[in-house]
Structures are given as C-alpha cells and as structure tokens.
One Martini backbone bead per residue (centre of mass of N, CA, C, O) as a GRO file, in nm:
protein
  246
    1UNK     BB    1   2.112  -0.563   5.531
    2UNK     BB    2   2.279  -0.781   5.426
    3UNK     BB    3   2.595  -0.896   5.456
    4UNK     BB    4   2.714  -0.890   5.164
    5UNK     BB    5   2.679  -0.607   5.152
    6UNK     BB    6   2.870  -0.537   5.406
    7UNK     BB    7   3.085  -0.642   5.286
    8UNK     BB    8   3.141  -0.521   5.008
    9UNK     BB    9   3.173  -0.231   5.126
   10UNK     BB   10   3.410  -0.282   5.312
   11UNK     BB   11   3.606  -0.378   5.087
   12UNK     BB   12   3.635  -0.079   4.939
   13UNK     BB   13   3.692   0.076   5.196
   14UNK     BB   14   3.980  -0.104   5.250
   15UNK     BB   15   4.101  -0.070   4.966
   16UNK     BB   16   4.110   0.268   4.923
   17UNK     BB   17   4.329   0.384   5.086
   18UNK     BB   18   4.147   0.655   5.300
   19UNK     BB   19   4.223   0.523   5.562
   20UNK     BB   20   4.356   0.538   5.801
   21UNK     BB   21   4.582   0.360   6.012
   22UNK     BB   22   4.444   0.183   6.288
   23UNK     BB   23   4.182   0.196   6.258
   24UNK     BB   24   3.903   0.135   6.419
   25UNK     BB   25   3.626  -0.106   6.392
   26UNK     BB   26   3.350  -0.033   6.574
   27UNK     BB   27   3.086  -0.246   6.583
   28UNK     BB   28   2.842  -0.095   6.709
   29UNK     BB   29   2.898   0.156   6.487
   30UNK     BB   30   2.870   0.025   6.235
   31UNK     BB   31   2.610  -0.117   6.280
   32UNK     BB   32   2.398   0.115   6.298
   33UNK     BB   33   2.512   0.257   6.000
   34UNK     BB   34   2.359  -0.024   5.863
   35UNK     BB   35   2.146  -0.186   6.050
   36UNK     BB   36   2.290  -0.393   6.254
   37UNK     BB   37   2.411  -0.627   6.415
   38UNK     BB   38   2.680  -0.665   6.654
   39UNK     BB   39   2.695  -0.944   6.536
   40UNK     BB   40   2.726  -0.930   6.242
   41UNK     BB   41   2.942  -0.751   6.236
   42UNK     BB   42   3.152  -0.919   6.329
   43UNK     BB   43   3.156  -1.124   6.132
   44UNK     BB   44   3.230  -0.962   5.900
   45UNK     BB   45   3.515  -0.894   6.043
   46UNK     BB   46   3.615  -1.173   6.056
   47UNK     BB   47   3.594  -1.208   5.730
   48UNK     BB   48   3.813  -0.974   5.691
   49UNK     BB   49   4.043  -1.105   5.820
   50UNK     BB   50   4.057  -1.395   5.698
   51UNK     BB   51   4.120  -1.215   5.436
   52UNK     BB   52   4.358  -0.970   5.470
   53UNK     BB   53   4.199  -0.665   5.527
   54UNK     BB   54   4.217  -0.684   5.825
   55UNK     BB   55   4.293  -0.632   6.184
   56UNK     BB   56   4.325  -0.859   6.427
   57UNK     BB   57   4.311  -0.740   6.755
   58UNK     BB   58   4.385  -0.853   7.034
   59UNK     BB   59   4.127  -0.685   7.241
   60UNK     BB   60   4.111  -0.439   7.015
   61UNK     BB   61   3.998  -0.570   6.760
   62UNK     BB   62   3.957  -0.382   6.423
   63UNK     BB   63   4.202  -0.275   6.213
   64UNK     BB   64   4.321  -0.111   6.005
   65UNK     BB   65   4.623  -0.151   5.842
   66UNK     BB   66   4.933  -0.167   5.867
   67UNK     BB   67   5.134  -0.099   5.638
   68UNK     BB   68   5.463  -0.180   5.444
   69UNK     BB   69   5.750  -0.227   5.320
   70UNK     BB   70   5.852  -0.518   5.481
   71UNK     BB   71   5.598  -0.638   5.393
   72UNK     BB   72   5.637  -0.633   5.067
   73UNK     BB   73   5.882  -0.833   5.102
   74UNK     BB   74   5.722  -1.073   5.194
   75UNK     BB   75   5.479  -1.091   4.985
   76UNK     BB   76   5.623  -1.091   4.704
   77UNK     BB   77   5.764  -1.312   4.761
   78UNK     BB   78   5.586  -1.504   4.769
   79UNK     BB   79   5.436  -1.452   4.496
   80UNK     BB   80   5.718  -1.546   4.328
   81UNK     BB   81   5.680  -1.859   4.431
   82UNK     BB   82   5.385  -1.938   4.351
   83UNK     BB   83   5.319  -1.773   4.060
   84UNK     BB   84   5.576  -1.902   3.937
   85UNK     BB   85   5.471  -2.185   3.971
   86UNK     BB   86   5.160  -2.139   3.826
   87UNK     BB   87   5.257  -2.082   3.552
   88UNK     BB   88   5.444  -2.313   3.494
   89UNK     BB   89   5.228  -2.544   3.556
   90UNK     BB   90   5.010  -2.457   3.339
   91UNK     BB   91   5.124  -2.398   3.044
   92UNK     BB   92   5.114  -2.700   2.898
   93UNK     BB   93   4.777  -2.729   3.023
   94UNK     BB   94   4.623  -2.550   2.841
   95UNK     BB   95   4.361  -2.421   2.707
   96UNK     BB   96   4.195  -2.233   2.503
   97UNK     BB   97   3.931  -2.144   2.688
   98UNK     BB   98   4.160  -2.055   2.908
   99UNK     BB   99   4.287  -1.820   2.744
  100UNK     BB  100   4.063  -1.675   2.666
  101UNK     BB  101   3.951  -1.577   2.927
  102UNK     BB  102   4.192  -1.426   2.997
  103UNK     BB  103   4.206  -1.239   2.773
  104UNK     BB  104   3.915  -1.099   2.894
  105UNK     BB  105   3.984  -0.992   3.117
  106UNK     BB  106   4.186  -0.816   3.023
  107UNK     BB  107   4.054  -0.651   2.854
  108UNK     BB  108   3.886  -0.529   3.079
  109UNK     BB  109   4.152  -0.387   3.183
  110UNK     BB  110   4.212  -0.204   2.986
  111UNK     BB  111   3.904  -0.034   2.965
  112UNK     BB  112   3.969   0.106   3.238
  113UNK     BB  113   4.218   0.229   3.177
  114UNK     BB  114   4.083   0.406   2.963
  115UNK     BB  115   3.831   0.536   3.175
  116UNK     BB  116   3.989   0.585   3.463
  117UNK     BB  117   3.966   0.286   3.605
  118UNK     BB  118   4.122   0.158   3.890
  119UNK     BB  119   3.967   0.005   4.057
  120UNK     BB  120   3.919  -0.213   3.839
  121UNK     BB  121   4.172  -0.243   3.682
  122UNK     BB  122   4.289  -0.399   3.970
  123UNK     BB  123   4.065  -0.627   4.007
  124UNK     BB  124   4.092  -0.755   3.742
  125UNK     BB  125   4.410  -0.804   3.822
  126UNK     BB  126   4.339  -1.007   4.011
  127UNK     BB  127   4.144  -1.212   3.858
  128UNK     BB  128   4.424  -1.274   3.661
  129UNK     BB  129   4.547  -1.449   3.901
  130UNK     BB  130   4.332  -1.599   4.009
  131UNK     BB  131   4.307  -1.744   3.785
  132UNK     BB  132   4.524  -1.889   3.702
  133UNK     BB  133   4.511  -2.049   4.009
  134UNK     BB  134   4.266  -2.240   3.914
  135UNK     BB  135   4.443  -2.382   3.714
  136UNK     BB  136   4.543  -2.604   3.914
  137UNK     BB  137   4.306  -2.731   4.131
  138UNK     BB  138   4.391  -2.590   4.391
  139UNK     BB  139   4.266  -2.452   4.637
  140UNK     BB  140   4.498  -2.383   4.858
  141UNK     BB  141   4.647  -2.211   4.632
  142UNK     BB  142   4.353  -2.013   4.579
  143UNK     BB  143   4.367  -1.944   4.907
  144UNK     BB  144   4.642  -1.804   4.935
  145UNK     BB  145   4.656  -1.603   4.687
  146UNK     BB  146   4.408  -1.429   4.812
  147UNK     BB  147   4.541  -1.328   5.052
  148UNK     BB  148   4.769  -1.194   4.908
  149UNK     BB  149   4.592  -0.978   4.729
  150UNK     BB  150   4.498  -0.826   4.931
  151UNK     BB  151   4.767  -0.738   5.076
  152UNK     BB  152   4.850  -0.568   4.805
  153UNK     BB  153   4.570  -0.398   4.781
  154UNK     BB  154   4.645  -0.265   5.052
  155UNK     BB  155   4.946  -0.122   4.923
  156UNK     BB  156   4.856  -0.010   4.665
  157UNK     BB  157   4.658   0.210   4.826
  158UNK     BB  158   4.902   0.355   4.954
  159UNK     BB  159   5.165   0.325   4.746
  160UNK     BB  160   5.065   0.348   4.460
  161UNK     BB  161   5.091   0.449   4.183
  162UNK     BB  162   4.914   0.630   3.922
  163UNK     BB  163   5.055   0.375   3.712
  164UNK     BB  164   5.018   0.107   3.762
  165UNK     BB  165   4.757  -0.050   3.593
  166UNK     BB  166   4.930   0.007   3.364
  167UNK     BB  167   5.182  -0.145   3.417
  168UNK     BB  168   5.063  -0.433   3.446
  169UNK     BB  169   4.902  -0.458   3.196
  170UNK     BB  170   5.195  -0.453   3.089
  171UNK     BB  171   5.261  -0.735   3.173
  172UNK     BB  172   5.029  -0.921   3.167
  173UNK     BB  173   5.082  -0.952   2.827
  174UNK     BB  174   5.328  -1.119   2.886
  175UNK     BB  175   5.232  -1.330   3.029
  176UNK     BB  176   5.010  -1.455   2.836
  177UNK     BB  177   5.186  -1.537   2.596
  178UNK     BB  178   5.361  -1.719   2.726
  179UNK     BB  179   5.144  -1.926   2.756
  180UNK     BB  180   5.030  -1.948   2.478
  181UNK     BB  181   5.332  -2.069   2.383
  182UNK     BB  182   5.407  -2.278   2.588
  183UNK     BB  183   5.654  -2.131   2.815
  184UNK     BB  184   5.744  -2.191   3.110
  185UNK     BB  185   5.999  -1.998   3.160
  186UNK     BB  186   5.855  -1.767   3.098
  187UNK     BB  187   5.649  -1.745   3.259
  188UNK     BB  188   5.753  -1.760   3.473
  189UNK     BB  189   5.964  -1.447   3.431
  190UNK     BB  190   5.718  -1.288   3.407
  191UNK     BB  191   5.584  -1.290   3.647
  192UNK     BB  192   5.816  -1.207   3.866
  193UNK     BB  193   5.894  -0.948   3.708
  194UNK     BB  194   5.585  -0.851   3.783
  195UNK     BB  195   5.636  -0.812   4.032
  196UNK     BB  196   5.888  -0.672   4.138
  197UNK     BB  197   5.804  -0.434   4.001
  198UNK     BB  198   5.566  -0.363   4.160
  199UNK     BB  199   5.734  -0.347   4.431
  200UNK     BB  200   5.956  -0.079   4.265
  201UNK     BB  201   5.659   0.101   4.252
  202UNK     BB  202   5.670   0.191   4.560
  203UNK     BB  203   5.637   0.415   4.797
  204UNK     BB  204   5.728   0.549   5.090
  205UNK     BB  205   5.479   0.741   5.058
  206UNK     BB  206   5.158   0.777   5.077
  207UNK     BB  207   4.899   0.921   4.843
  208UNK     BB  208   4.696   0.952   5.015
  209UNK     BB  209   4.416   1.065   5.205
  210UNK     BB  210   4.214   1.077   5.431
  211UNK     BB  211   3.837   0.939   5.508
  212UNK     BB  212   3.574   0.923   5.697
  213UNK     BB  213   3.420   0.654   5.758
  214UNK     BB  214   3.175   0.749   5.746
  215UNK     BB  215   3.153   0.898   5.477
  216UNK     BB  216   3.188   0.635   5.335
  217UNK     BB  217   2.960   0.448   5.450
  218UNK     BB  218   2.730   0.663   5.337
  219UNK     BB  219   2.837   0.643   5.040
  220UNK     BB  220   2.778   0.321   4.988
  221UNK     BB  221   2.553   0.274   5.069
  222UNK     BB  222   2.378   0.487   4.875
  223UNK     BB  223   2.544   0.325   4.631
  224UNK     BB  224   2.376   0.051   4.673
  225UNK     BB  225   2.050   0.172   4.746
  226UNK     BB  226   2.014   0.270   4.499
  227UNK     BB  227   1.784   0.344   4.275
  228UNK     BB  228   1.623   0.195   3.963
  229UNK     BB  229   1.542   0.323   3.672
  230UNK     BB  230   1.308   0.291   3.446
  231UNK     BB  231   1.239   0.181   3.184
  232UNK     BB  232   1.082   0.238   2.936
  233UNK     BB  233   0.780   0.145   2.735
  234UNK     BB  234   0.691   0.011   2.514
  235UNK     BB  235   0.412  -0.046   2.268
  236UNK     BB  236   0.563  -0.290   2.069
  237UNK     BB  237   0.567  -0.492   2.335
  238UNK     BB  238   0.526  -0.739   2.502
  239UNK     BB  239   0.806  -0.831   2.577
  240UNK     BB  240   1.095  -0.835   2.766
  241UNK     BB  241   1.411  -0.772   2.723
  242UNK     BB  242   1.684  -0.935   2.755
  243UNK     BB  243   1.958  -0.994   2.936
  244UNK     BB  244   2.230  -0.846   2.750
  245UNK     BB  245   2.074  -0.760   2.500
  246UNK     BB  246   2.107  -0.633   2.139
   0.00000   0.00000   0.00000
C-alpha cells in the first residue's frame, strides 16, 4: 500500500473514536498488518502526530490521544479567539465565488445529516472551517486552525452528542449569512456563538464503545483495496462516458 493510503486508513480509524484512550499504536505491529515496513510506518505515525490526531509520547511511542473537558476548554478558547478574528477578516472582501464555494460545501453537509452520514458531515463541517481560514491567504494561520479542526474532531468522537453535526450545521448557515451580509461583528459572533455552543454540548462521559485496533484495520484495508465492479459495456458506444457527465 501507498503511504498516503495508510495515513488515510490511519486518520478515519483515530477520528472514529472507537478506539481505548492510552492504546499503544506499536510500529511494527501495524506494519506487518498493513504490509509495509518498519520505517514507513514510523514516518506515518510521525506525520500523524504532527498532525494533532495521535499522541507522540517520547520513550513511549504513539498512542491513541487520551482527551478530556480541560483539554476542549483550551482548544475551543484557542478557536474562538483564531477563527472568530478570520470571520471578522475576510468577511468585507469575500467574492461571490467564495461565498458561492462555502455555500456548496454546506449543502453537500446538510445532505449528509440527511442520509444519516455523521462522519462526512464532521469532515465536510471541518471543511468548511479550513475553507474560511484558506480565504485569509495565510498559510500560518490555516495549518494552525488545521491542527485545532484535528483535536476537536477527535473530542467530539469520545464526546460528542448524537445531534452534533445537525446541530452544527445550523450554526454554520447563520456563519454563512453573516458573511454573505458582509457584516464583520455579525460574522465575528456568529462563529464564536458556535464553537462555544459546540463545546457545551460535549458529554462528561465518552458515547462510543472501544473496538479492536486489529480489527478495524482489517476492515478500513478490505474496504480501502476492494476492487471496483466494472460496468457493462454498451454496444451503441464507441468510446467511454467521460467521468461525472450526466
């Protein structure tokens, strides 16, 4: 496999959180099941740590992140402070077609919570985070809100309500407003109002149920290299329907 495909596998299995807090993420022992050596793997667990989704403990190794309320207390401070000044920032001088892009991300969140897809529309909600700090042009500032988006997403899999991603997503359309509006304090307000909202709608005690390291990898493999059935082929066409016509 890929590098980019075991980080992959890796980012989907530690955002789940179903995984032990504390659990060893043992180098070689992922390697073997992944099929790839020692080394690749280390660098894996390496860029994923840099990443803010698992825990580099020297001496230790990588291990599962253990989170907690105190931490969500400093995260989401960080990010009302961060990501309500790039509301504030980009909201006078946003194009229509940056308006337009968010808004397109959202709808493809909302279609998500409707089809009961919680995880796409966590990921498309981080998305739509990462969009506005893109729109500040500053690289800084949009690799630091990527590692906050990292550590919130792996609270709100241990902690996070049932109704988060809906709730969330009406969040996001009153941020979305407020820019369209062009008006910064609005703008500013709305996304603070909703990151704290998220924060007091963490539970005390995890949802999820732990669920074996093995065999989660075994099953993000087997659908990761599942082959893909081709489609008949028709008899009146001479040449392939280009991807994604209609």
């Amino acid at each position: 496999m890929k590098d980019d495909q075991v980080h992959e596998i890796m980012s989907r299995i530690l955002a789940s959180g179903v995984i032990a807090p504390g659990t060893k993420l043992a180098e070689q022992h992922l390697a073997d099941r992944f099929g790839i050596s020692r080394d690749r793997m280390r660098r894996i667990l390496h860029r994923l740590g840099h990443e803010g989704r698992l825990a580099l403990v020297p001496n230790r190794g990588a291990r599962v992140i253990d989170p907690g309320h105190a931490d969500a207390r400093i995260v989401y401070e960080a990010r009302r402070v961060l990501e309500g000044g790039i509301a504030f920032s980009i909201t006078e001088r946003i194009t229509p077609d940056e308006i337009e892009a968010l808004a397109s991300l959202h709808a493809q969140e909302r279609d998500a919570i409707e089809r009961g897809d919680d995880a796409a529309a966590m990921r498309l909600g981080g998305a739509l985070h990462l969009g506005l700090a893109e729109l500040t042009h500053n690289s800084l500032i949009v690799d630091t809100l990527r590692s906050m988006v990292h550590r919130t997403s792996t609270l709100l899999s241990y902690f996070g309500p049932r109704d988060g991603p809906a709730c969330s997503c009406r969040e996001h359309s009153s941020i979305i407003e407020a820019v369209t509006t062009r008006n910064p304090m609005r703008a500013r307000e709305a996304m603070c109002s909703h990151l704290s909202l998220v924060e007091t709608r963490l539970r005390m005690r995890p949802r999820c149920e732990t669920v074996d390291l093995d065999t989660l990898v075994r099953d993000e493999i087997a659908r990761t290299v599942r082959p893909v059935t081709a489609a008949p082929e028709r008899a009146d066409e001479d040449q392939p329907t280009p991807v994604g016509a209609t």
